[in-house]
C-alpha angles and dihedrals in degrees: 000000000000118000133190133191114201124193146194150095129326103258084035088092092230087159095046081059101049089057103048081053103054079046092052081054092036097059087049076065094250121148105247140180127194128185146170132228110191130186121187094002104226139089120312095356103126121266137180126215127191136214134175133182133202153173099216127026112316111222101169118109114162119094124285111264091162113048132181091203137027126202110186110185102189116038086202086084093067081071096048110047134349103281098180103059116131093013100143117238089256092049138137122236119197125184138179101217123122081216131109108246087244095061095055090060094251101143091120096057087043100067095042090058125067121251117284085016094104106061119178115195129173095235087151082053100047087034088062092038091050110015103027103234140073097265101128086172091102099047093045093059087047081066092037089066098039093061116022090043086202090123126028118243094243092057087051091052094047094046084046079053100046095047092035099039111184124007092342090055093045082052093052097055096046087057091057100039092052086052088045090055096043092041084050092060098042091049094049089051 
């Protein structure tokens, strides 16, 4: 089982992106969970969503403690509470910051992790340039995909279809086609 704890800030669509993630898996025919865990329900307060994917029935349904891969939407959250527990050693760290790693002070996490397993990518960046809007959830499962390898692209594109139909939708992939193909090219250096 592969599990994946994605945070960030309420108006982020961090469930949203939970979801589209346990239907990418779910279209490889993989058996997939998503949740959510709020706090304060209201904008920019911090919330944690949860996905898990599977090849045989899934029964667990507490929250994740142990993931295999972190997303973490607003870097703003490092400062707030401890984002990384629980991450195990082999784990993937994603992040939507347009800084270098270094610059966020990251060392730490940096030497726990193996090499190419902490990815940043601007997805706030590439969400204002193609959707419109400061919704950095599609590109970071572009570079989801990219990295962790757990879901093809192309399930990715066709669960950002089925939650965004019509220009929205189209947006939407470009936004995550432009993070896979940025997060490609970080993880192969």
């Amino acid at each position: 089982m592969f599990e994946v704890r994605i945070h960030g800030r309420g108006g982020q669509g961090v469930v949203t992106a939970a979801e589209m993630l346990s239907v990418a898996a779910f279209l490889e025919g993989k058996h997939a969970q998503a949740f959510p865990s709020f706090g304060s329900e209201r904008t920019g307060a911090p919330v944690v969503a949860f996905c898990r994917i599977a090849d045989k029935d899934i029964r667990l349904r507490e929250p994740i403690q142990n993931p295999d891969a972190l997303i973490v939407q607003d870097p703003t959250l490092f400062k707030a509470l401890d984002v990384t527990e629980g991450l195990k050693q082999d784990g993937f760290l994603l992040i939507n910051t347009a800084r270098s790693l270094q610059d966020m002070h990251l060392d730490g996490i940096l030497a726990q992790l193996p090499p190419r397993h902490v990815i940043s990518v601007p997805a706030t960046e590439l969400a204002l340039k193609h959707v419109g809007r400061p919704a950095p959830n599609t590109a970071l499962l572009g570079a989801f995909a990219a990295n962790v390898g757990v879901v093809s692209i192309d399930s990715v594109l066709e669960a950002i279809r089925r939650a965004f139909p019509g220009k929205v939708g189209e947006a939407n992939v470009e936004a995550a086609k432009a993070a896979f193909a940025l997060a490609g090219r970080k993880s192969a250096a």
